[in-house]
C-alpha positions as CSV (number, residue, x, y, z in Angstrom):
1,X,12.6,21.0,-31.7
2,X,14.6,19.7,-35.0
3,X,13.0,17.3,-36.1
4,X,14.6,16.7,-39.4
5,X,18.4,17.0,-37.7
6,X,17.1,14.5,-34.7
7,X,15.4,12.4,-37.3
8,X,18.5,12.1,-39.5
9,X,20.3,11.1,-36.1
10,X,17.5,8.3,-35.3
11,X,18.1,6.7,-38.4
12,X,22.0,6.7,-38.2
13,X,22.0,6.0,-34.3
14,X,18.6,3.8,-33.8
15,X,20.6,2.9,-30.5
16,X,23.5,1.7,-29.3
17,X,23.3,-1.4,-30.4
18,X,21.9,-1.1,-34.2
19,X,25.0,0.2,-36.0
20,X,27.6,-2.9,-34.1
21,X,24.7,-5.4,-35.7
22,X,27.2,-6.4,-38.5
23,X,29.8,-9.5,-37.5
24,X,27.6,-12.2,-38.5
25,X,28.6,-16.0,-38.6
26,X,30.8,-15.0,-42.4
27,X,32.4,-12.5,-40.4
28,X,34.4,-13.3,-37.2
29,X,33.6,-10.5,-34.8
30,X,36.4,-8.3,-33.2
31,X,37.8,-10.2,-29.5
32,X,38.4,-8.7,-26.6
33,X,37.1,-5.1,-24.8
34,X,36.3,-2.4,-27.0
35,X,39.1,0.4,-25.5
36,X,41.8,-2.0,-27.0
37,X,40.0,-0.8,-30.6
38,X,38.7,2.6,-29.0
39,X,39.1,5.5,-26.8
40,X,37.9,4.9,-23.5
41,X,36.0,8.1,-22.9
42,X,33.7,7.2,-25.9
43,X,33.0,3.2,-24.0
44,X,32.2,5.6,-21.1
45,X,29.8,7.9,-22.9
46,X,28.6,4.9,-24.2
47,X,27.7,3.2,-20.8
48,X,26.9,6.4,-19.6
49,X,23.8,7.0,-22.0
50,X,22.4,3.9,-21.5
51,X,22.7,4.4,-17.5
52,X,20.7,7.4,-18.3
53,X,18.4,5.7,-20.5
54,X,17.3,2.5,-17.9
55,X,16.7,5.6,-15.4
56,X,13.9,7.1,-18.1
57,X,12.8,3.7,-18.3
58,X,11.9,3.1,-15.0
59,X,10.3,6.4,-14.5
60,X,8.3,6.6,-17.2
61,X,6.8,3.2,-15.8
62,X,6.6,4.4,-12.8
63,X,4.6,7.5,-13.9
64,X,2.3,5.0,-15.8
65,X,1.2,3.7,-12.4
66,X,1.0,6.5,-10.4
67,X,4.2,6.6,-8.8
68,X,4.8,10.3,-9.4
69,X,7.4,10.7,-6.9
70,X,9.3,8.0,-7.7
71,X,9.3,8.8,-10.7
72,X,10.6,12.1,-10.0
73,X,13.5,10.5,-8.1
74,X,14.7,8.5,-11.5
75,X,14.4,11.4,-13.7
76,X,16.9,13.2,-11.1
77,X,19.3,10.2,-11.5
78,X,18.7,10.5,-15.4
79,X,19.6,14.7,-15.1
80,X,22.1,13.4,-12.8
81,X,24.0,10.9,-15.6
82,X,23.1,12.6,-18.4
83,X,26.2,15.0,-16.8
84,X,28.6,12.5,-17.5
85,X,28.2,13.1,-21.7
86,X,27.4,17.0,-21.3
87,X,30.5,18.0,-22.4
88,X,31.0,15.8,-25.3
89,X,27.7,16.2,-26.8
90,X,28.0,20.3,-26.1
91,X,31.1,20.2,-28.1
92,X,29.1,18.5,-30.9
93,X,26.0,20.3,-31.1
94,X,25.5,22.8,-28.2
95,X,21.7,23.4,-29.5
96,X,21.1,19.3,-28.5
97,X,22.3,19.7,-25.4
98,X,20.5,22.8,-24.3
99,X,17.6,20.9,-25.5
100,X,18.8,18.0,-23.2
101,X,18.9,19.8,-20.2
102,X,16.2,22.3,-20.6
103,X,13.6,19.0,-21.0
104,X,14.2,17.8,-17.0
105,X,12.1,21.0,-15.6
106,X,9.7,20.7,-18.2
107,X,9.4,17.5,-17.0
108,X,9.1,17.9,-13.2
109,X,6.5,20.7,-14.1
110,X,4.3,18.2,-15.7
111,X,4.8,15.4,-12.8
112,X,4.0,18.4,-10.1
113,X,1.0,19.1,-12.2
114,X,-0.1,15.3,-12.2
115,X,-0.3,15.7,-16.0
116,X,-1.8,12.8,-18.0
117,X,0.8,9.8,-18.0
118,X,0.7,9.6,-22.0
119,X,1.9,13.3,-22.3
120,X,4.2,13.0,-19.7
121,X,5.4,9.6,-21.1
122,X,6.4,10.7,-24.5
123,X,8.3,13.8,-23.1
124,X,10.4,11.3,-21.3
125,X,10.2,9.2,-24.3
126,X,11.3,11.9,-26.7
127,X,14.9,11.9,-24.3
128,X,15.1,8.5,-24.1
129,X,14.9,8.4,-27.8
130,X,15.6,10.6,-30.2
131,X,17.3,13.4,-27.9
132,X,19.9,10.4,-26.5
133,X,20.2,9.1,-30.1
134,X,21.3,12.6,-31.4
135,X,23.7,12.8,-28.3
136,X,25.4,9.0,-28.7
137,X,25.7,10.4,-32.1
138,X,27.7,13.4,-30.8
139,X,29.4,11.4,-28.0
140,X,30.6,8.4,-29.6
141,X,32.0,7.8,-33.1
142,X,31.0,5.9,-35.7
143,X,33.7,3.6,-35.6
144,X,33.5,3.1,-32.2
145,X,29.0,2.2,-32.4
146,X,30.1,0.3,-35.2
147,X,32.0,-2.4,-32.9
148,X,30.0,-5.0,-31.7
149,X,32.1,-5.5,-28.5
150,X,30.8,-1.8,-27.6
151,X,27.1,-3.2,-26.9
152,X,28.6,-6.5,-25.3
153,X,30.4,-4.5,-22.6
154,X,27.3,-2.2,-21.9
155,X,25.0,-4.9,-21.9
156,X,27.5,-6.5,-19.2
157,X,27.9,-3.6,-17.4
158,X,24.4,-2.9,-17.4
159,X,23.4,-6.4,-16.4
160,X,26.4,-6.5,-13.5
161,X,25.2,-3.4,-11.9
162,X,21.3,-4.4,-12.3
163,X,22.6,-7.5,-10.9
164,X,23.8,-6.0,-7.7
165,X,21.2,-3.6,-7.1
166,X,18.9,-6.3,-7.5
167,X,20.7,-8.2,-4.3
168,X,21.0,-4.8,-2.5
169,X,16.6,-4.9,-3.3
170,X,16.4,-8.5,-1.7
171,X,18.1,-7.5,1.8
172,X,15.3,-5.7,3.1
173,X,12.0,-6.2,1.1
174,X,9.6,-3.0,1.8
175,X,11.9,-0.4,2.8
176,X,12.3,2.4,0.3
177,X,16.4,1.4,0.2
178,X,15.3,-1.9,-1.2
179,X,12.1,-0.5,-3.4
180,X,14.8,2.1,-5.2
181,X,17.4,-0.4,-5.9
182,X,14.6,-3.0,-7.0
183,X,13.4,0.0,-9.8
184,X,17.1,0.9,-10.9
185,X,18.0,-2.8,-11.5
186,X,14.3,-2.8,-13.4
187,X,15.3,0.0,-15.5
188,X,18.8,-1.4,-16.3
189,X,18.1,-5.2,-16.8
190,X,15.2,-3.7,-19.3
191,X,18.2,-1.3,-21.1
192,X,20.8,-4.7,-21.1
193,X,17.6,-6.9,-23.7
194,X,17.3,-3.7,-25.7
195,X,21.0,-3.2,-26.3
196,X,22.0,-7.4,-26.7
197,X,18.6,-7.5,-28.7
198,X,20.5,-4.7,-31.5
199,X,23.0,-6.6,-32.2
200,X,21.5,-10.2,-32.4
201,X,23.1,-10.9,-36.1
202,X,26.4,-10.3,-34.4
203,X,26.2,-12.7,-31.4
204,X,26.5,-15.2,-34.1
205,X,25.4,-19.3,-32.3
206,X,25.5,-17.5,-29.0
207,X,22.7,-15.2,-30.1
208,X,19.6,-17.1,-28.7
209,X,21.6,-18.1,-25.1
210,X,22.8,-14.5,-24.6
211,X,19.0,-12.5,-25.2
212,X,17.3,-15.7,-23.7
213,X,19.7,-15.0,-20.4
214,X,18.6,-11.5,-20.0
215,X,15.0,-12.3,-20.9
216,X,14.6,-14.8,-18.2
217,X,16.4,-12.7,-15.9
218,X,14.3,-9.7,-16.5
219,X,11.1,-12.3,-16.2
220,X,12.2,-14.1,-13.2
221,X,13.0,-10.8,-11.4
222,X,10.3,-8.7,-12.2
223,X,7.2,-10.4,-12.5
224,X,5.2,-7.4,-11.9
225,X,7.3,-5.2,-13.9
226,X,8.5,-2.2,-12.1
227,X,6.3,-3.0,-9.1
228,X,8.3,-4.8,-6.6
229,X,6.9,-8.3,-5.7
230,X,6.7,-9.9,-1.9
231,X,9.6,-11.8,-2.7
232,X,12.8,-11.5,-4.6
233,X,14.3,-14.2,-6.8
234,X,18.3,-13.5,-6.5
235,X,19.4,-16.7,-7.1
236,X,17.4,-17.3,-10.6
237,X,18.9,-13.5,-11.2
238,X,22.2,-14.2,-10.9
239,X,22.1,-17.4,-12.5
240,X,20.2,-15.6,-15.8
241,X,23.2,-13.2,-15.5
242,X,26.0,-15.9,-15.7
243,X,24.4,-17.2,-19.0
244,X,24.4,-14.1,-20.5
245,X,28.1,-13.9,-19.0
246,X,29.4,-17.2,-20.6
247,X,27.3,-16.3,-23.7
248,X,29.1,-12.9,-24.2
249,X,33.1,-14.2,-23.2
250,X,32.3,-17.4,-25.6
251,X,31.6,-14.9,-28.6
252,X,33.9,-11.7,-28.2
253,X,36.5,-12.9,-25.6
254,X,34.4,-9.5,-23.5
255,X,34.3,-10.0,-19.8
């Protein structure tokens, strides 16, 4: 693996998030949605590898508690949205992607061989970081990373559709429908704090209500981490997610 090309891409792509940190309170920040700034295929590719990231989350946490075939599951949905940025990254740097793909069945080999969870967690880490930091790079332009709105509309997006699979979760508590949309929502309510928590300087006064939002939401719902409790709190959820709503709209006019 290139580890000098992927480390060059780490530091110029730490995530999403890192390179739309500037916009602090002696800058005003850009208003409105990113695609009136910015092609909307690279806003896609954008919310698409952070989909595929909160899927790598959530298995890799469920591989560090013995959920192996759980965890199987989410690294199909990662294959699955990684799909989604193939091309674009391919284009880029063909090499990455091959490297992308060919990772998933080393993967599943290691889960089917019940592998130690610290191996098989920094394989799934190495994606999740560097490999999807080399890719963003490929996928998205600087300009584009460089706009703060970017990480505002993929932490909403993110949190909206954690949000609702978070209710879908609540309907019928023990069944596997409700324990697989309880782990996607864990996986994308943790990816929504990363991303809002990488551009902090640029939320400006609305910094601490917007990460304080998503960090009570991903503590009220998920007391247990990816383990899904007796009981489901919906209505602290959604309220966490309207904060971090009126935080976001108040500071880039993003909705």
């Amino acid at each position: 693996m290139r580890l000098a090309a992927l480390g060059a891409a780490l530091a110029a792509s730490l995530c999403l998030a890192a390179c739309g940190s500037s916009g602090g309170s002696a800058t005003p920040p850009p208003q409105g949605a990113p695609t009136l700034r910015h092609p909307a295929a690279e806003v896609d590719a954008a919310l698409a590898a952070e989909q595929m990231r909160a899927q790598l989350v959530t298995a890799s946490s469920l591989y560090g508690v013995g959920q192996r075939a759980d965890s199987q599951a989410h690294m199909n949905a990662a294959a699955a949205a990684y799909t989604k940025i193939t091309d674009r990254v391919r284009r880029g740097d063909a090499l990455l992607d091959h490297e992308i793909i060919a990772a998933f069945p080393v993967i599943a080999g290691q889960i089917v061989k019940k592998e130690a969870p610290p191996t098989v967690e920094n394989r799934m880490g190495m994606i999740q970081g560097q490999l999807l930091n080399a890719a963003i790079t490929n996928a998205v332009s600087l300009s584009t990373r460089n706009d703060p709105t970017l990480a505002a509309q993929v932490t909403l997006d993110l949190a909206r559709e954690a949000q609702r699979d978070y209710a879908v979760a609540a309907k019928n508590v023990g069944s596997p429908e409700s324990r697989h949309a309880f782990q996607d929502s864990f996986g994308l309510f943790t990816r929504a704090l990363a991303v809002i928590r990488g551009i902090g300087p640029a939320l400006g006064p609305e910094r601490v209500k917007a990460i304080g939002a998503l960090g009570a939401a991903h503590n009220d719902g998920f007391p247990l981490g990816v383990l899904q409790p007796k009981s489901l709190q919906v209505a602290k959820v959604n309220a966490d997610v309207a904060r971090l709503e009126a935080a976001i709209a108040q500071r880039f006019r993003v909705s």
